[in-house]
VEXMIPA-949768 format. One line per field, with one value per residue (C-alpha): residue number from 1; residue in three letters; x, y, z. Coordinates in Angstrom, 1 decimal, padded with zeros to 4 digits. Example, Ala and Ser with C-alpha at 12.3 -4.5 7.8 and 13.67 -1.06 7.14 Angstrom:
BEGIN
nr	[1 | 2] $
rest	[Ala | Ser] $
px	[012.3 | 013.7] $
py	[-004.5 | -001.1] $
pz	[007.8 | 007.1] $
END
This chain:
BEGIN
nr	[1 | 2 | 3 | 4 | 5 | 6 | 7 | 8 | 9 | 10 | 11 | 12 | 13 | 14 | 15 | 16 | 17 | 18 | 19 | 20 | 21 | 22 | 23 | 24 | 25 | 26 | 27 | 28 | 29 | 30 | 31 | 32 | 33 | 34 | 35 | 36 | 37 | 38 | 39 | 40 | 41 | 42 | 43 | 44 | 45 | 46 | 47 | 48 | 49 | 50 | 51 | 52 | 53 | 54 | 55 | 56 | 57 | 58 | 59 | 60 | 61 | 62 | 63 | 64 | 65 | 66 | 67 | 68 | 69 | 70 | 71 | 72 | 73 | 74 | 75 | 76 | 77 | 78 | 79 | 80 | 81 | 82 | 83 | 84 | 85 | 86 | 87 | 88 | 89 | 90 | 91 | 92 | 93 | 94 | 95 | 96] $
rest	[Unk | Unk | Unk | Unk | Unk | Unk | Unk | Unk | Unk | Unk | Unk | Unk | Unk | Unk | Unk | Unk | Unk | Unk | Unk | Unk | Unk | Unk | Unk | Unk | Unk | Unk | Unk | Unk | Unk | Unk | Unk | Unk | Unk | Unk | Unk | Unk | Unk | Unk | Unk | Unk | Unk | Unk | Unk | Unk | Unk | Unk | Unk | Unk | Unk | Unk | Unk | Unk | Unk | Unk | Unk | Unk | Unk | Unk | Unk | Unk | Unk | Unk | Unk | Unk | Unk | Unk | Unk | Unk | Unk | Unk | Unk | Unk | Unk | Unk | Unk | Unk | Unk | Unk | Unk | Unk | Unk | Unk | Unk | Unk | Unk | Unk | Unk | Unk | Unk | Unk | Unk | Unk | Unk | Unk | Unk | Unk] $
px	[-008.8 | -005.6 | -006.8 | -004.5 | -005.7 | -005.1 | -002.1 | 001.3 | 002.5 | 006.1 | 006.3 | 005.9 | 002.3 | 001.4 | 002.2 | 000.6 | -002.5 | -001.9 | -005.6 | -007.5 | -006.5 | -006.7 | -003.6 | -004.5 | -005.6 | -001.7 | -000.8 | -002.3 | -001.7 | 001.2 | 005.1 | 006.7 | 009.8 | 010.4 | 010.8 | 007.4 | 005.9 | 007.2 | 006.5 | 003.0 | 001.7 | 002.7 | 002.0 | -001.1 | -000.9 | -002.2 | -004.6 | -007.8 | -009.8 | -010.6 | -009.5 | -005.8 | -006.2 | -005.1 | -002.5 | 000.2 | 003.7 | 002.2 | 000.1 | 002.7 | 004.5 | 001.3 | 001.0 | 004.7 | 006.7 | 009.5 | 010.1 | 012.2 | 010.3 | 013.7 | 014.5 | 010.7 | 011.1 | 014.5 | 013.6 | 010.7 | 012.7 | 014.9 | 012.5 | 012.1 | 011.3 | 008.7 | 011.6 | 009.8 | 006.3 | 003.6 | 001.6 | -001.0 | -004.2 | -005.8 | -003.8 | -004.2 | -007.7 | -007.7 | -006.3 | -008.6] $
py	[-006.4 | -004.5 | -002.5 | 000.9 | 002.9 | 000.3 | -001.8 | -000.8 | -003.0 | -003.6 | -002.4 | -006.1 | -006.5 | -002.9 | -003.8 | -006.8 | -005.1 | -002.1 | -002.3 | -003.2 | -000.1 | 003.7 | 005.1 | 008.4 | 005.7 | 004.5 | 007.4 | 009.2 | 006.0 | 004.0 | 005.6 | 005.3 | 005.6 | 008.0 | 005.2 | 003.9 | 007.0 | 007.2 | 004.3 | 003.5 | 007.1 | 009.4 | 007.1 | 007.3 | 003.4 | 002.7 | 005.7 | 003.8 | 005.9 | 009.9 | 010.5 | 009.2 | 011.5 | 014.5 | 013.7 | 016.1 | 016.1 | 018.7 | 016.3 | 013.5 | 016.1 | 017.1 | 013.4 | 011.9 | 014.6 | 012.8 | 012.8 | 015.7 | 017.8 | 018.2 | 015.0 | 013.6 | 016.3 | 014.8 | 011.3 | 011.3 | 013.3 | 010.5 | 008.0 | 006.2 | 002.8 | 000.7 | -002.5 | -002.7 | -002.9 | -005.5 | -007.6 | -005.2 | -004.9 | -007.2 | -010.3 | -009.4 | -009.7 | -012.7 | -014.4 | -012.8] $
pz	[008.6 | 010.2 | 013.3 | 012.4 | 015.5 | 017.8 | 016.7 | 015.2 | 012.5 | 010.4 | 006.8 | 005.3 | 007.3 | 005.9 | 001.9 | 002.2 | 003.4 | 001.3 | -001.0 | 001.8 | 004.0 | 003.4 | 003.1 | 004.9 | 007.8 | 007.8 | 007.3 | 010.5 | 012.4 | 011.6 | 011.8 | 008.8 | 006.6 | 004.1 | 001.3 | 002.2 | 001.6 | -001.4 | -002.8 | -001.1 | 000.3 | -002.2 | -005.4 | -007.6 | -008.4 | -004.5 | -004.1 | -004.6 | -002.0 | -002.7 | 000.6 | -000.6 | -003.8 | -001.6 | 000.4 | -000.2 | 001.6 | 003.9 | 005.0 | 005.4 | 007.4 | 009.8 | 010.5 | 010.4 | 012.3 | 012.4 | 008.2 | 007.1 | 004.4 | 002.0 | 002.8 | 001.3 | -001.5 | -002.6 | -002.1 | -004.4 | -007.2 | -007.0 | -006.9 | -010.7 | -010.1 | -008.0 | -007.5 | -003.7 | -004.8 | -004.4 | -007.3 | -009.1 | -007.9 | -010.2 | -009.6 | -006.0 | -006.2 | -008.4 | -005.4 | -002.1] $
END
């Protein structure tokens, strides 16, 4: 298991962990980029914890400072497609 408050780790190390971590726990921990937000933070398919259920991009804001709140808003209206994802959950857990 990834130590989020302790370490920092690269985007690849984060998706490859992605349904073994909270994503408020990355979120609050980790810097990130507004594409992974998108695609990870911000999407229902990897919101398996209720916690994740409520993040809202006042809350990305609160914890990633640095992310621009038009800039979020416009990027996830022009987000359509997942090409950057990971396998589904069940084949992930198939193989751990």
């Amino acid at each position: 298991m990834l130590d989020l408050y302790n370490n920092k780790y690269d985007r690849k190390i984060l998706k490859e962990n992605i349904y073994a971590l909270k994503l408020i726990d990355i979120l609050k921990t980790q810097t990130l980029d507004i594409t992974f937000i998108v695609r990870y933070i911000l999407s229902d398919l990897y919101q398996l914890h209720s916690e994740d259920q409520n993040i809202s991009i006042e809350i990305v804001i609160k914890y990633q400072p640095h992310i621009n709140k038009q800039e979020l808003e416009k990027a996830l209206l022009d987000y359509n497609s997942d090409d950057d994802s990971i396998e589904d959950f069940q084949s992930y857990t198939e193989k751990n």
